[in-house]
N, C-alpha and C positions, 0 to 999 in steps of 0.2 A: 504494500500500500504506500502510496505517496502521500506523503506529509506536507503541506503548505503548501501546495500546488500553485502554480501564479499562473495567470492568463497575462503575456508581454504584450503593450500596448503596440508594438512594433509592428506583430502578428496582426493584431486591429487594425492597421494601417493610422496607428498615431505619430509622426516623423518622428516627435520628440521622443522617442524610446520610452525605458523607466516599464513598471509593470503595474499590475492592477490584481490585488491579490486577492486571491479565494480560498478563505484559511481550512485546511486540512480538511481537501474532497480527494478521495482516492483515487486510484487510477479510474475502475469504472463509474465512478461518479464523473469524474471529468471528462471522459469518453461519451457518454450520454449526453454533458453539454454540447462539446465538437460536433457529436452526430446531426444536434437539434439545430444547430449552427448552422451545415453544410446546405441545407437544400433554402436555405433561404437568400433573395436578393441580397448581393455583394457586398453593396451600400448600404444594407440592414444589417450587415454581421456584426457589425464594431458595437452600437446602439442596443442589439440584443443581448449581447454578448456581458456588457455594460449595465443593464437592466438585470441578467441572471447575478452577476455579481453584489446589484445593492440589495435586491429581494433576499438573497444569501448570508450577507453582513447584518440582516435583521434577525436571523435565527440562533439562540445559544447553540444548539447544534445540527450538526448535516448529516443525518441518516439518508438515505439514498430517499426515503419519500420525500422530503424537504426538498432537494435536490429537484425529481422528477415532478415537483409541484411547483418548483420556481422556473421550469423548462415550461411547465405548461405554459405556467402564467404570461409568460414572455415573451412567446409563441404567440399567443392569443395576438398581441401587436404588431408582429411583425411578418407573422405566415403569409402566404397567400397562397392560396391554393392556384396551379395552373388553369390554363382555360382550356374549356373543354375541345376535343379535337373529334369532328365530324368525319367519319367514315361513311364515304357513301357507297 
């Protein structure tokens, strides 16, 4: 398990470096962020990313449901679903 885990603002596309920490999510907690990350627009990753971190810094602690409740919640903002593709 990884300890202290930091999300690098670099990776966010912040120039100024420096990191944004998500104190002590394990590896698959923080995999499950990435995941939640990955299909969403470019421009939304940094902001969601960002959002999973303060809803996080609200909890004494990060069981993985905390975790996958502040993926929801953060989600909810920034998903969007693709548009539908007509097969004729």
């Amino acid at each position: 398990m990884a300890q202290g885990a930091t999300i690098t603002r670099s990776v966010l596309g912040d120039p100024g470096g420096g990191t944004m920490k998500i104190s002590s999510l394990t590896d698959s907690q923080l995999e499950m962020v990435w995941r939640a990350a990955a299909p969403l627009q470019r421009v939304d990753q940094h902001s969601f990313l960002a959002r999973v971190a303060e809803l996080l810094t609200a909890e004494p602690e990060l069981g993985d449901g905390v975790v996958f409740r502040a993926v929801r919640a953060a989600q909810k903002d920034y998903w969007e679903p693709p548009e539908r593709i007509r097969h004729l």
